[in-house]
N, CA and C atoms as an extended XYZ file, in Angstrom:
192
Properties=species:S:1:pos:R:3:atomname:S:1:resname:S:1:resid:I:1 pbc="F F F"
N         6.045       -2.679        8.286 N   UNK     1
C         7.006       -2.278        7.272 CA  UNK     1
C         6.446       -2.540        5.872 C   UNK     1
N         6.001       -3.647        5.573 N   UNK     2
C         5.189       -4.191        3.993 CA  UNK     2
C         3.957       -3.621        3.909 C   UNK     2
N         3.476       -3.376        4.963 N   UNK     3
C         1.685       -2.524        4.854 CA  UNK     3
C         2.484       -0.797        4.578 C   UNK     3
N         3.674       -0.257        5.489 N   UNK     4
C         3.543        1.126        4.938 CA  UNK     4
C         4.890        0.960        2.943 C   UNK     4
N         5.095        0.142        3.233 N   UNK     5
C         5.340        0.089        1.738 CA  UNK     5
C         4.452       -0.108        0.462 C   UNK     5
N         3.480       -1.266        0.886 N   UNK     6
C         2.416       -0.930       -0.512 CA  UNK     6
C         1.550        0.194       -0.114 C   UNK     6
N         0.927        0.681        1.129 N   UNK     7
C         0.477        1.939        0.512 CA  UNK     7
C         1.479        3.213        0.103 C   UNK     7
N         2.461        3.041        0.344 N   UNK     8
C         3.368        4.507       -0.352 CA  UNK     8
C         3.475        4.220       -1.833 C   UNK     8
N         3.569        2.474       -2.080 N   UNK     9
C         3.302        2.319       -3.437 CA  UNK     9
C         1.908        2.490       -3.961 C   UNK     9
N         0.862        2.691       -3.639 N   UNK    10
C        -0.499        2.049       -3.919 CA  UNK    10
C        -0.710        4.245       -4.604 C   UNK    10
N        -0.593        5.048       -3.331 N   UNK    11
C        -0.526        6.188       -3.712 CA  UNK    11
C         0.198        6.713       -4.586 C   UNK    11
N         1.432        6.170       -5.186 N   UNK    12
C         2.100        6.306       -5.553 CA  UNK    12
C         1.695        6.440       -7.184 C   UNK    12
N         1.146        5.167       -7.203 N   UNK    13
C         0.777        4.643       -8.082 CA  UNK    13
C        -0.766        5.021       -8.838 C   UNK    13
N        -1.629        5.665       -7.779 N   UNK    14
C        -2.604        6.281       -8.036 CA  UNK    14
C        -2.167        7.803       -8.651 C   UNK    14
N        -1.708        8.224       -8.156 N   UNK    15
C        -1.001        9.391       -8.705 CA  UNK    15
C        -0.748        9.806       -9.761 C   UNK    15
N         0.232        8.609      -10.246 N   UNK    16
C         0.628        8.906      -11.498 CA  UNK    16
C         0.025        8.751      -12.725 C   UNK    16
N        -0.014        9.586      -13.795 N   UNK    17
C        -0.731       10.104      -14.346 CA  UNK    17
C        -0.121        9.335      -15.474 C   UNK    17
N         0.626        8.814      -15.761 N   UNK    18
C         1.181        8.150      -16.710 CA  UNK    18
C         0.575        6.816      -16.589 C   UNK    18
N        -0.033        6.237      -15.438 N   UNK    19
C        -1.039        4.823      -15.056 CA  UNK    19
C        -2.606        5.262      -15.252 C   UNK    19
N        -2.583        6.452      -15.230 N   UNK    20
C        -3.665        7.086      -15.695 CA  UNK    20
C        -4.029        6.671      -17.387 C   UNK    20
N        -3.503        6.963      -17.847 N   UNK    21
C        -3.624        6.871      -19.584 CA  UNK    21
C        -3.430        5.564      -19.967 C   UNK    21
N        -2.702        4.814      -19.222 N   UNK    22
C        -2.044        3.446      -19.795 CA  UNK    22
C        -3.906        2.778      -19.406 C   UNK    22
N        -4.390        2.982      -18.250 N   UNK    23
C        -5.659        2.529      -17.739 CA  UNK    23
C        -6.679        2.662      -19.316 C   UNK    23
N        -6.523        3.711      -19.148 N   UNK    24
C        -7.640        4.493      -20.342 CA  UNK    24
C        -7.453        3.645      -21.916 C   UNK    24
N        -6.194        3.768      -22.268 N   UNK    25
C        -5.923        2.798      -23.397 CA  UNK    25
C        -6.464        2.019      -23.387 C   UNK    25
N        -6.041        0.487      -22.114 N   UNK    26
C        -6.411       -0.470      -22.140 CA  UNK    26
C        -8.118       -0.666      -22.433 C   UNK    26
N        -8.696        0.419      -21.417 N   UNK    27
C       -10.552        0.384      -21.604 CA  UNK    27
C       -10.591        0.375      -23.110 C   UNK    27
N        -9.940        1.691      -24.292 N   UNK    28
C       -10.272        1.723      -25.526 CA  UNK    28
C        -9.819        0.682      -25.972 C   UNK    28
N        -8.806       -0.021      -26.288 N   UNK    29
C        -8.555       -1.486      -26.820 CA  UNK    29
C        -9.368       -2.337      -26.476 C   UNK    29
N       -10.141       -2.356      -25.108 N   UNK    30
C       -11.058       -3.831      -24.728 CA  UNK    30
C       -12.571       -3.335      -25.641 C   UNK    30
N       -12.953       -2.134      -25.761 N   UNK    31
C       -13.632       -1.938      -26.194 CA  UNK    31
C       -14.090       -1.938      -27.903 C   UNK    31
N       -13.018       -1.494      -28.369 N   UNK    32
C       -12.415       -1.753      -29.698 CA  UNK    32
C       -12.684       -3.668      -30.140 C   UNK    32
N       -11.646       -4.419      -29.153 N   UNK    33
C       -11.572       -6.004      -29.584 CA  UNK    33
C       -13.535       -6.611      -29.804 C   UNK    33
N       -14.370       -5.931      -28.138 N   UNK    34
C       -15.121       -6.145      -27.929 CA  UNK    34
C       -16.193       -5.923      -29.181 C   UNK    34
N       -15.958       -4.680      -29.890 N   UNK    35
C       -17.025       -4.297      -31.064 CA  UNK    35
C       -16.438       -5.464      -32.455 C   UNK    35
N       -15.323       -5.514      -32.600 N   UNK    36
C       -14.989       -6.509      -33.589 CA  UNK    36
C       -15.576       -7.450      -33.592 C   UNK    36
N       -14.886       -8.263      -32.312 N   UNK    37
C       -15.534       -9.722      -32.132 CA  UNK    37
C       -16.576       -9.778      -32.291 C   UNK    37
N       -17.621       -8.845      -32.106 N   UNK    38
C       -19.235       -8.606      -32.176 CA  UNK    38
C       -19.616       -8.682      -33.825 C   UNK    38
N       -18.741       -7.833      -34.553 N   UNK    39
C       -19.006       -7.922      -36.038 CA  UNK    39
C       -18.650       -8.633      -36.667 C   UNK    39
N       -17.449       -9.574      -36.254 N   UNK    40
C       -16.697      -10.433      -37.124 CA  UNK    40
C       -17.235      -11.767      -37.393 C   UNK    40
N       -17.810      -12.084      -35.993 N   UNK    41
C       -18.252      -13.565      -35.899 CA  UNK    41
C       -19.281      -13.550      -36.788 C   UNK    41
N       -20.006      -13.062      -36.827 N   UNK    42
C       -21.885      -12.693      -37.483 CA  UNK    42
C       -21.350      -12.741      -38.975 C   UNK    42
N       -20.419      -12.022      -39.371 N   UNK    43
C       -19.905      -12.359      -40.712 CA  UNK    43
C       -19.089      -12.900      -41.056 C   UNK    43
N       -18.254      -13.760      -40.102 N   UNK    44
C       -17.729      -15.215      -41.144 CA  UNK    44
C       -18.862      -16.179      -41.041 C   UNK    44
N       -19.540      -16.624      -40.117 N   UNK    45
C       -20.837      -17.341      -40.897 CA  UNK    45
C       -21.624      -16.957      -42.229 C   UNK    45
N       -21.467      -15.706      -42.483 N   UNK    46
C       -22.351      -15.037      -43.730 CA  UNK    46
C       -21.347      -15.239      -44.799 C   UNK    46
N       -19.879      -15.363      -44.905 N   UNK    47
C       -19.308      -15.611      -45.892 CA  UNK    47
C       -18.926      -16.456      -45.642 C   UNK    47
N       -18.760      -18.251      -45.035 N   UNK    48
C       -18.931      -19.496      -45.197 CA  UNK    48
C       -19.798      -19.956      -45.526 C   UNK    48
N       -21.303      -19.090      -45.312 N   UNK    49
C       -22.406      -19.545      -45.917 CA  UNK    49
C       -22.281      -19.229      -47.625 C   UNK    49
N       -21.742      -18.113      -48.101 N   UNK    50
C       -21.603      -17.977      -49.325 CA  UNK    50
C       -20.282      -19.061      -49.855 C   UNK    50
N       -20.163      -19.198      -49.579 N   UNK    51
C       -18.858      -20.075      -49.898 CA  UNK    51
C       -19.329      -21.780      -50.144 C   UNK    51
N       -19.742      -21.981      -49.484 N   UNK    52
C       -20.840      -23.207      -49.184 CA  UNK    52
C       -21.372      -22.952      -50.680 C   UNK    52
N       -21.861      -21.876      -50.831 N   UNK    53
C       -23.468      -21.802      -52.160 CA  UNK    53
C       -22.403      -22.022      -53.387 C   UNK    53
N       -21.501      -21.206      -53.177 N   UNK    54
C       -20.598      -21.452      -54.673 CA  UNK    54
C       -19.577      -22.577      -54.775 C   UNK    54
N       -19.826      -23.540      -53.877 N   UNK    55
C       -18.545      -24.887      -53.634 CA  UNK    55
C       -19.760      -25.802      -54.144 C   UNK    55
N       -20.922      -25.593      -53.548 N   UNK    56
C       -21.990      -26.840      -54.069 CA  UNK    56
C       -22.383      -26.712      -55.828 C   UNK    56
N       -22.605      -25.444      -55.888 N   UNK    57
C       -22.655      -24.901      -57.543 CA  UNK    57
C       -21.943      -25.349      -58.389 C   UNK    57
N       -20.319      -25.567      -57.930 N   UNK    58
C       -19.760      -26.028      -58.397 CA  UNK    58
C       -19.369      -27.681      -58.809 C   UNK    58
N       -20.069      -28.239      -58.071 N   UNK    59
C       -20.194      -29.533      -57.934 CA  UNK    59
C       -19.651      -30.255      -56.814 C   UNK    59
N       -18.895      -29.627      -55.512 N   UNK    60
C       -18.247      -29.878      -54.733 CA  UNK    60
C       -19.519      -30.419      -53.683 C   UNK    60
N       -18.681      -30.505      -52.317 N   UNK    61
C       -19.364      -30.432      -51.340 CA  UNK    61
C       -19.040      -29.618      -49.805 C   UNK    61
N       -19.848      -29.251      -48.907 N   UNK    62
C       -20.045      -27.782      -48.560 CA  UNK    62
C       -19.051      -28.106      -47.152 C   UNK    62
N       -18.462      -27.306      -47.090 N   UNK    63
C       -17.646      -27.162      -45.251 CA  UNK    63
C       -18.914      -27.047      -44.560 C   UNK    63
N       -18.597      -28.059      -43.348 N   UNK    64
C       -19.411      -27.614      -42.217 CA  UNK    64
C       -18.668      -26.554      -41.035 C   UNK    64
């Protein structure tokens, strides 16, 4: 009875074309976060490092 219920759900669910797109989104959003995180990190070190140059200039002292 529970094996022919998840596959009537499983097909069911393959089917629909509306789980279709929701799938597809999700890939473009992971892919999207994935290119950020890639660019973002690399440049908040490059502007804490500038930040650092103009806090010491100033007479301060630098965030680690």
């Amino acid at each position: 009875m529970f094996l022919t219920y998840m596959s009537a759900l499983i097909r069911r669910f393959v089917k629909d074309e509306e789980a279709a797109s929701a799938i597809e989104y999700a890939v473009i959003a992971t892919m999207v976060a994935v290119v950020v995180i890639a660019f973002v990190t690399p440049l908040g070190g490059a502007i804490k490092t500038q930040f650092n140059a103009i806090l010491e200039g100033l007479g301060g002292t630098a965030v680690k």
